[in-house]
C-alpha positions in Angstrom: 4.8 -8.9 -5.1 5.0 -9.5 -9.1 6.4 -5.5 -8.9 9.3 -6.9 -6.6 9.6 -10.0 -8.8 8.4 -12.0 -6.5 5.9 -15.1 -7.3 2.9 -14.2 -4.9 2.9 -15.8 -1.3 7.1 -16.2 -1.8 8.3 -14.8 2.1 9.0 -10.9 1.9 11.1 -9.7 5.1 9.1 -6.6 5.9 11.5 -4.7 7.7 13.7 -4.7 4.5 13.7 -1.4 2.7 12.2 -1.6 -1.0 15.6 -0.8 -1.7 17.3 -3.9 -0.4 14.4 -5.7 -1.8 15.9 -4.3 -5.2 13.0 -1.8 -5.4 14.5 0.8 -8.2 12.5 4.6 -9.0 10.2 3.2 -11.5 9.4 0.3 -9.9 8.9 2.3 -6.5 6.4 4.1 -9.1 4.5 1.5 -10.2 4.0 -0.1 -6.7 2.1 2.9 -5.7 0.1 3.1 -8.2 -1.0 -0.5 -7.8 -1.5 0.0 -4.0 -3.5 3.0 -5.0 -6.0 1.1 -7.5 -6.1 -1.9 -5.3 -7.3 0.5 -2.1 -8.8 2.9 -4.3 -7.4 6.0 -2.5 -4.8 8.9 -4.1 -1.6 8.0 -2.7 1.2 10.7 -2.3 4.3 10.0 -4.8 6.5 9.9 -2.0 4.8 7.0 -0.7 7.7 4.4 -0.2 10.1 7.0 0.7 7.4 8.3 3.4 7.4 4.8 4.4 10.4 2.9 3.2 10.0 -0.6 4.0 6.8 -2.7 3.5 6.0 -3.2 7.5 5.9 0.9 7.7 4.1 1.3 4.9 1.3 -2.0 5.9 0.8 0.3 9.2 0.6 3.6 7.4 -2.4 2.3 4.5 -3.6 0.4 8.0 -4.4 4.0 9.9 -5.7 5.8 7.2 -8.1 3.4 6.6 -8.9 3.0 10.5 -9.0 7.0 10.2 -11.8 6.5 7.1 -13.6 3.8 8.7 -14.4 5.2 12.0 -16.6 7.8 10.2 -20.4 6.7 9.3 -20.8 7.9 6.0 -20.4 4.1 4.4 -23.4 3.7 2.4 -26.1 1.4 4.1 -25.5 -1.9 3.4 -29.3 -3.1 2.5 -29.5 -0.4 -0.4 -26.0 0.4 -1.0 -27.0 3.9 -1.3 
């Protein structure tokens, strides 16, 4: 939310596109890339306009990692190996 110059936990209306939310290029930029080190995945740079308000994007970062999870290839949890 600090990208969106927001103080965290303020109310976001998620069907808003970034745009209304006054979401500019470089900003659009630099929310991606902290969405990508906070899941740790490579994100596309047309993230926000693949999914241009926060609801659509929540459910897109939702699937993929639904589509990651349902594989067993997670290391095992006793060794971590």
């Amino acid at each position: 939310m600090e990208i969106l110059g927001r103080a965290p936990g303020a109310d976001l209306d998620l069907d808003a596109t970034f745009t209304d939310l006054g979401l500019d290029s470089r900003m659009a930029v630099a929310l991606r890339t902290s969405v990508a080190r906070a899941t740790g995945r490579v994100l596309p740079t047309t993230l926000l306009f693949d999914h241009p308000t926060p609801a659509a994007l929540i459910e897109a970062l939702g699937r993929t990692t639904r589509k990651v999870t349902s594989f067993d290839d997670s290391p095992d949890r006793t060794t971590g190996r």
